[in-house]
N, C-alpha and C positions, 0 to 999 in steps of 0.2 A: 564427476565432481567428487571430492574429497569427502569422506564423513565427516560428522563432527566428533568431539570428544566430548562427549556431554551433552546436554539442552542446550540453543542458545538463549541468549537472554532476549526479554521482552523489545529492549534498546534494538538488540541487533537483527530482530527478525523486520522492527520496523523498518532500517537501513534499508535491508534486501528489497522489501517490498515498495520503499520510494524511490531507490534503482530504478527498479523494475517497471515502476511508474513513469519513471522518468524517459524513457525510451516509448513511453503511446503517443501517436497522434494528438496535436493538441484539441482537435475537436474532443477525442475520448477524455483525456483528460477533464476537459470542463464537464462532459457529460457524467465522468463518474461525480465530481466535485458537488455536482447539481444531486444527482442522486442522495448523497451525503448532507446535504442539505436538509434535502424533505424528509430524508429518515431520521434526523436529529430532529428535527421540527414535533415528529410526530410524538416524541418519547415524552 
């Protein structure tokens, strides 16, 4: 993998990361979503 030239930005780390998301199981999926759920809940 290439380095980067800089930091990236906030936008583009999140791309990476919904990629990245994009390619689990859909059980995991829901399972993280649930997760994110109850931790948002709790705040």
């Amino acid at each position: 993998m290439p380095g980067f030239e800089g930091v990236p930005e906030d936008d583009e780390i999140i791309a990476v990361l919904a990629f990245l998301k994009s390619t689990w199981p859909v059980d995991m999926r829901r399972w993280h979503d649930d997760l994110n759920r109850r931790t948002e809940a709790m705040r």
